[in-house]
N, C-alpha and C positions, 0 to 999 in steps of 0.2 A: 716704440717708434720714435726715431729723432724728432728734436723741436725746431720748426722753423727758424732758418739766422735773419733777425731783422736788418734790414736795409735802411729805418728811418735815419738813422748816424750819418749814412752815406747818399743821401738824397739831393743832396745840391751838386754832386758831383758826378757829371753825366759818364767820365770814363771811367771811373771804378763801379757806373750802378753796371755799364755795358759788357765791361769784364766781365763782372759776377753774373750777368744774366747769360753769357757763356759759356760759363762754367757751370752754374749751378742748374742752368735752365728756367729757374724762377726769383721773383724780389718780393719778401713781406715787408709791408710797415704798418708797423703799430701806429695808431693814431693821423692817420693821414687826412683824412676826412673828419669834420667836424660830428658830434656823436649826438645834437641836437636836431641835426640835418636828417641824417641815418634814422635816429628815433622820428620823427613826423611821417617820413617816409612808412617806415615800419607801420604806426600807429592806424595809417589811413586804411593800408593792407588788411591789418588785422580786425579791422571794423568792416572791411569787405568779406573778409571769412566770416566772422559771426552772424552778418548778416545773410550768408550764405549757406549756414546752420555746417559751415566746416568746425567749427570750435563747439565746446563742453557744455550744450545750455546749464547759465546758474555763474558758470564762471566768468571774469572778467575778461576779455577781449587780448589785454597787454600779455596778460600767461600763457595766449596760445595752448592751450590744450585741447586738443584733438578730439573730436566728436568719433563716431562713426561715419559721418558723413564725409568724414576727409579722404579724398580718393586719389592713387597714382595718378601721377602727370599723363596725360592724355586717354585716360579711362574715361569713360559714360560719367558725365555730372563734374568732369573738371571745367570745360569751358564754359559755363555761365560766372562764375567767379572770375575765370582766367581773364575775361574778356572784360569785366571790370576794374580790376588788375593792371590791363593792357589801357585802358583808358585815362587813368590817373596820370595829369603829368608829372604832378611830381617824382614820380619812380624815373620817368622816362628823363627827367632835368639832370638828376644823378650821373648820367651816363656821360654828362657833357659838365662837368662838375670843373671849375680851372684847373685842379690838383691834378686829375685824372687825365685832359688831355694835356697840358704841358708835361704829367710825368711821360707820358707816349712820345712828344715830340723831341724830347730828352734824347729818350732812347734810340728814338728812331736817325733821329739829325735831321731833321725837316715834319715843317707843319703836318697833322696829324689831325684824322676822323674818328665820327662813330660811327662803327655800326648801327641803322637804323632797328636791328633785330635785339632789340633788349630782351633779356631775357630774365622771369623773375621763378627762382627754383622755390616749391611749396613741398617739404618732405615729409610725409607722414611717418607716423611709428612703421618702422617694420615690425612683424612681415610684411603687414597688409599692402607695402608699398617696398620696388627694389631701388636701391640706392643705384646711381649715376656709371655704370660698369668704368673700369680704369680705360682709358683713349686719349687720341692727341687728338688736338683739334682740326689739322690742318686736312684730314680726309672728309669735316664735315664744313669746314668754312673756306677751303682751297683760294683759288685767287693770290694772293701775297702770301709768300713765306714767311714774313715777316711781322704778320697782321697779330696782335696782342690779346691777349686776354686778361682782365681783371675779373677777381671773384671778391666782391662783396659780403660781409655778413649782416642782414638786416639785423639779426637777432643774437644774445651772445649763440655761441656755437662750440660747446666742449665735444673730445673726440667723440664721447657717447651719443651726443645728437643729429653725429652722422658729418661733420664738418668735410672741408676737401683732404685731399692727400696727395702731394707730387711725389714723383720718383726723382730726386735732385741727381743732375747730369745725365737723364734720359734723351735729352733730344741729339747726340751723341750716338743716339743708337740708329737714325735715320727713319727713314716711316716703316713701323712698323706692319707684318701682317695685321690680319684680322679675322675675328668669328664670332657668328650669330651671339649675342648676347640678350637677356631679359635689362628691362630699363631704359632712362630715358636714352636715345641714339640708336638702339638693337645692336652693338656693335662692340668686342671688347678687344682690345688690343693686346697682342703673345708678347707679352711681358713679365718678369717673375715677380706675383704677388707678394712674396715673402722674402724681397730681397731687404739688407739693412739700412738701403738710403731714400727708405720712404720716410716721409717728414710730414707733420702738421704739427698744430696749438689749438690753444684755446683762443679760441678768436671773440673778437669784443669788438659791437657797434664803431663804425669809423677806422676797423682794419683792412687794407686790401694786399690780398695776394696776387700779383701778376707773373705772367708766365707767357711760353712762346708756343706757337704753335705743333711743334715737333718734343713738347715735353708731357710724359706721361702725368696724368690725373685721373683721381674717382673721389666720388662720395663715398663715404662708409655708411654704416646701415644706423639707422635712427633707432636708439635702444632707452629712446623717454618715453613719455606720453604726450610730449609738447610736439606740434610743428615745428619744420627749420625752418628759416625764411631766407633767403639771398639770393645777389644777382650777380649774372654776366653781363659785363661790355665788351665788344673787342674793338680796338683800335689799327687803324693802319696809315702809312703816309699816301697822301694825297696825291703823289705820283705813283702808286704802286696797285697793280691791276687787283679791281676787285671781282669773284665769280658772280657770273650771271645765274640767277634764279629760275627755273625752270617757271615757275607760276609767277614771275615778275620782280624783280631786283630792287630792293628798297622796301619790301613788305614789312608788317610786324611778327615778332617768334608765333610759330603757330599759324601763321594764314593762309589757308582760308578758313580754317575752325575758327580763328579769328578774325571779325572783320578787319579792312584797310585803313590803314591813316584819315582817310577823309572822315571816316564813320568815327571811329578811338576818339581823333583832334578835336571834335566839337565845341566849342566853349573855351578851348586854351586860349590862354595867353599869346602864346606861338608858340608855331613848328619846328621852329629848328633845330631843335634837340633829335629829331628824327626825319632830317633832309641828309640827302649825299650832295657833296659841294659841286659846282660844274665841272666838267674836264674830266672826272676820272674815268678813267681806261676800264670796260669791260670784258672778262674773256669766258669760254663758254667753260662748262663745268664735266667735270669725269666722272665715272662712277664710283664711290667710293669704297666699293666691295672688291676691285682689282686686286690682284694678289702685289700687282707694282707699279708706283703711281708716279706722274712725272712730280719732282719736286728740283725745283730751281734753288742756285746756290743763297744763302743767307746771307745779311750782312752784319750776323751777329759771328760767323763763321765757325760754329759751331765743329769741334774735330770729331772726326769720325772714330767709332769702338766704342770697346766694351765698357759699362758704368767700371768704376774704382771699387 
């Protein structure tokens, strides 16, 4: 599998990051994020697994080694953890971090959110757990074409422990079909697994890979004994419509297995790491199992056809 092309070189320079994210459909940078910041993050998590008997009794907490008790994303016995997880603000501060939203508003050309649905991925060893099926994101976060994705690695992340994998210049291909898949979404997108412009690394504390909505991604399957830990933000501008929620727009990942913001917030410092600003435009949401979905033109303008 190709190596992700870093983008740190090219980070102050908003029209060649723009390019590239039209062409290639994603931007890594090594080092963007401080890796002290990432590590405490990390650390708090991993003290929440142990003490949630997901890790090794005997072993130290920072190794993440996977008990028996570590269960697939939304299996019997994830949301007690999950939901302590969900309460830390620290994880949820990350999401709104300066790097993270000025690189958004770069890209975008105008002031730039979070999504309030932070999302923190806990991967056990497979089998016992399937890794993230390959999908775009925009059949499950709809709203803005345009709305970003950063992935996170709380922990390092070699391709063996299951790290991400883009398809570089898939969103080029436009929304793909879809069919039933195992994992987290249920959803895998008709795309060629074994084409030669899938790409990842070895990813390290403080790297983030961003990507557009209309570009394919998956996990690969965790072949350690460690947990992976990392997360998703997505980003969008501030004028750009975001979908309405069926159980309530603004929730946290997971809710109602998870409680709401009121409940999570208790004790913070502040919310706003997980507020939506005033003004923005709500619009209702499609199913995303349609075999054809509406999707509004991009202002990354991505060309239509087949990958190179």
């Amino acid at each position: 599998m190709k190596e992700l092309l870093d983008s740190a070189p090219i980070a102050g320079d908003p029209d060649a990051l723009r390019a590239r994210l039209t062409e290639e459909g994603y931007l890594f940078f090594r080092g963007l994020l401080p890796a002290d910041v990432i590590g405490d993050v990390r650390d708090r998590i991993a003290r929440i697994l142990y003490d949630s008997h997901w890790l090794a009794p005997g072993t130290a907490a920072e190794e993440l080694l996977a008990s028996d008790r570590a269960v697939e994303e939304g299996s019997p016995g994830f949301f007690g953890a999950y939901t302590a997880i969900q309460s830390t603000e620290a994880f949820h501060q990350l999401a709104t971090r300066p790097e993270l939203l000025e690189l958004a508003a770069r890209l975008l050309g105008e002031p730039a959110f979070a999504h309030p649905a932070h999302i923190c991925r806990i991967a056990p060893p497979s089998p016992g757990a399937n890794p993230t099926p390959i999908h775009q994101d925009y059949r499950f976060i709809q709203g803005c074409i345009d709305t970003l994705t950063t992935w996170l690695p709380l922990s390092e992340a070699p391709p063996e422990i299951g790290g991400l994998r883009v398809l570089a210049g898939s969103p080029r291909l436009g929304v793909l079909p879809v069919k039933a898949s195992d994992g987290p979404g249920m959803m895998r997108a008709e795309a060629d697994e074994n084409h030669p412009e899938w790409r990842t690394t070895t990813y390290q504390p403080g790297d983030v890979l961003l990507f557009g909505s209309l570009t394919v991604h998956g996990a690969m399957p965790n072949l350690t004994k460690q947990l992976r830990l990392s997360a998703d933000f997505r980003y969008q501008a501030v004028t750009g419509p975001m979908a309405r929620d069926l159980l309530g727009t603004g929730k946290p990942h997971y809710h109602p297995d998870v409680p709401d913001f009121p409940t999570l917030t208790r004790g913070w410092s502040s919310t706003d790491c997980v507020e939506i600003p005033a003004g923005v435009r709500f619009v209702d949401r499609f199913d995303p199992r349609l075999d054809e979905v509406p999707t509004p033109p991009s202002r990354f303008a991505y060309a239509s056809g087949a990958l190179r």
